[in-house]
N, C-alpha and C positions, 0 to 999 in steps of 0.2 A: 735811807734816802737822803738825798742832799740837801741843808738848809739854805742853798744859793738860791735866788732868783733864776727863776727859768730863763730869763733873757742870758741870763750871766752864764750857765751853764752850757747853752747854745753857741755861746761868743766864745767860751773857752776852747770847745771842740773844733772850730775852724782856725783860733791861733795855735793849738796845735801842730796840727798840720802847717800853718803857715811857717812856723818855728823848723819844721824838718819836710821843707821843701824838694828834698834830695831823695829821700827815702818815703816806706811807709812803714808811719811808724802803727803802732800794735792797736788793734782795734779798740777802740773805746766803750763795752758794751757796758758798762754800769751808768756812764753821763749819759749816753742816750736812753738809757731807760727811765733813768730822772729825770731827764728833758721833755721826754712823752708825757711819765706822769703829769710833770709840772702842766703841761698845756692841758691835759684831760684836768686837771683838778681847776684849772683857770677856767676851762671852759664849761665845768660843772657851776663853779660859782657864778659866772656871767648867768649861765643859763636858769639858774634860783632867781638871781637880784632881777631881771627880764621877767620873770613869770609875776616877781611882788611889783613890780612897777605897775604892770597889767591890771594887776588885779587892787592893790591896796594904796600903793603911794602917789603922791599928789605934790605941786609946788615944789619947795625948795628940797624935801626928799627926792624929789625925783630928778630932779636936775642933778645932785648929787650923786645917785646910783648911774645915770648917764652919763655920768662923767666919769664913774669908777670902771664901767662897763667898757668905753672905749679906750680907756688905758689899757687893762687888761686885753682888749681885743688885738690893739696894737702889743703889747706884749707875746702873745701865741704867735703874731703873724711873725715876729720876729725872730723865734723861737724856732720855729717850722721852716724858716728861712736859713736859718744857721744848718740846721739838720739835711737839710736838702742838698746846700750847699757841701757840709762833710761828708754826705753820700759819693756825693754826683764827683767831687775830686776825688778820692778814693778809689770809685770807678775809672776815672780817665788814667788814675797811676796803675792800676792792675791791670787794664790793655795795655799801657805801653810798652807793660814789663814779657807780652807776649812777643813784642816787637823787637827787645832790645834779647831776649832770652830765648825763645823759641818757647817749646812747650814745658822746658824744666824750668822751672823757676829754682832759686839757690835757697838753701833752707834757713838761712838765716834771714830771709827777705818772707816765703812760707809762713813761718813761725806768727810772724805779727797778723797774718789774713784769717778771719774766722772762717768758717763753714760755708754759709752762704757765700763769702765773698771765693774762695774756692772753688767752689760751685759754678759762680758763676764765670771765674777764667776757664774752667773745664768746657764750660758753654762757650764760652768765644774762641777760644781755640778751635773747638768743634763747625762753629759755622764759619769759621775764619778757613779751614780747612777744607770742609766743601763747596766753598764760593771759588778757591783755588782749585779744587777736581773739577770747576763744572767750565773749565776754559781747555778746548779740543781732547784729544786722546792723554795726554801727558800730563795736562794742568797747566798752571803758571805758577811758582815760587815767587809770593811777593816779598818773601822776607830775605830774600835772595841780595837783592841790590837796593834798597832803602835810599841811594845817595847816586845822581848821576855820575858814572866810572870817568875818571881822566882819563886812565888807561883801561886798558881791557886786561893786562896781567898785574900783578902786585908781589912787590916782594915781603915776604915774612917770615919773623921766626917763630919757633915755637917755643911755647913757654912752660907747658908742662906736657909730659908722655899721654898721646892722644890713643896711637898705636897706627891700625890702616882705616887711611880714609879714599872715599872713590868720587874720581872728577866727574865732571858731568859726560867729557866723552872719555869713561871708562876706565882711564888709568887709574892704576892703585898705588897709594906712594905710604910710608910710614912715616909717620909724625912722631920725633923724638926729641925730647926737651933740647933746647938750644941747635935743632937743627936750622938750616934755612932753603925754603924755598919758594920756588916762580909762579905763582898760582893764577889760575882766572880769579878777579876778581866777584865773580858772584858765586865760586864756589867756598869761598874763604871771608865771605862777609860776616857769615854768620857765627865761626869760629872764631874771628876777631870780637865779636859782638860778648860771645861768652868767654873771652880772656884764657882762650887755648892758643891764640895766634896774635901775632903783635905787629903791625907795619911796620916796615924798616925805611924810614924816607931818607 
């Protein structure tokens, strides 16, 4: 276990993150278990010093325990607040990464997400998916067009051997590294998004 200050250990988890803004980076599962500890051992002790106030202490001991008790208190709240905080961005970055990736995410991005956090993009992906079958016969593809189109076609090349991909009405065209061609843009968003297709403006 860590000999930091709970506060400190809290504060470290969201600079973190603040540090690699771009990315995410690898789960922190040892500070947060220190971080808990830390509050459950703070908040054991508060809950002792509160029970002998009750019970035993008087005058300037008690003013004293009162005043160590709400230190401590504001330290947990702060603590719980760092923690929340490292959650809740963690989560806003593994949805985006549905947005920006579809449902593969790249394995070197993978790698850093533990279990639960897995989990729970398999879970968004999933209701993200049937929120989009439950619009007419066909559905709607939100991850289609992300960005209002200037044009309705776009030109592109491609950047690495795709093979056959099929447009929305139908045609079959092969995707071969450094070809180029005329596409809808909302069939080709999403291949640009995963770095198989590149605008040529």
């Amino acid at each position: 276990m860590s000999t930091k200050p709970v506060a400190e250990i809290g504060l470290d988890l969201v600079r973190e993150l603040r540090r690699n803004c771009d990315i995410i980076p690898s789960y922190e599962g040892e500070k947060v278990r220190d971080c808990l500890n830390g509050i459950n051992a703070l908040y054991s002790e508060t809950y002792e010093q509160l029970q002998r106030l009750n019970n035993e202490l008087s005058g300037s001991d008690a003013q004293n325990v009162t005043i160590e008790t709400t230190v401590r208190s504001k330290a947990i709240q702060f603590a719980y607040r760092c923690l929340l905080a490292y959650h809740h961005e963690r989560i806003r970055r593994i949805k985006a990464l549905r947005w920006k990736f579809g449902g593969n995410i790249p394995s070197r991005i993978k790698s850093n997400l533990n279990e639960s956090e897995l989990e729970f993009f398999n879970s968004y992906c999933q209701n993200l998916a049937d929120f989009q079958s439950s619009f007419g016969g066909s559905g709607m593809n939100l991850l289609a067009c992300t960005r209002p189109p200037e044009d309705l076609y776009v030109q592109v090349k491609v950047l690495q051997d795709y093979g056959d991909f099929e447009t929305t009405d139908g045609t079959t065209i092969t995707l071969t590294t450094n070809s180029i061609h005329n596409l809808l843009q909302q069939d080709c968003e999403m291949l640009i998004r995963q770095g198989v297709l590149e605008r040529i403006i």
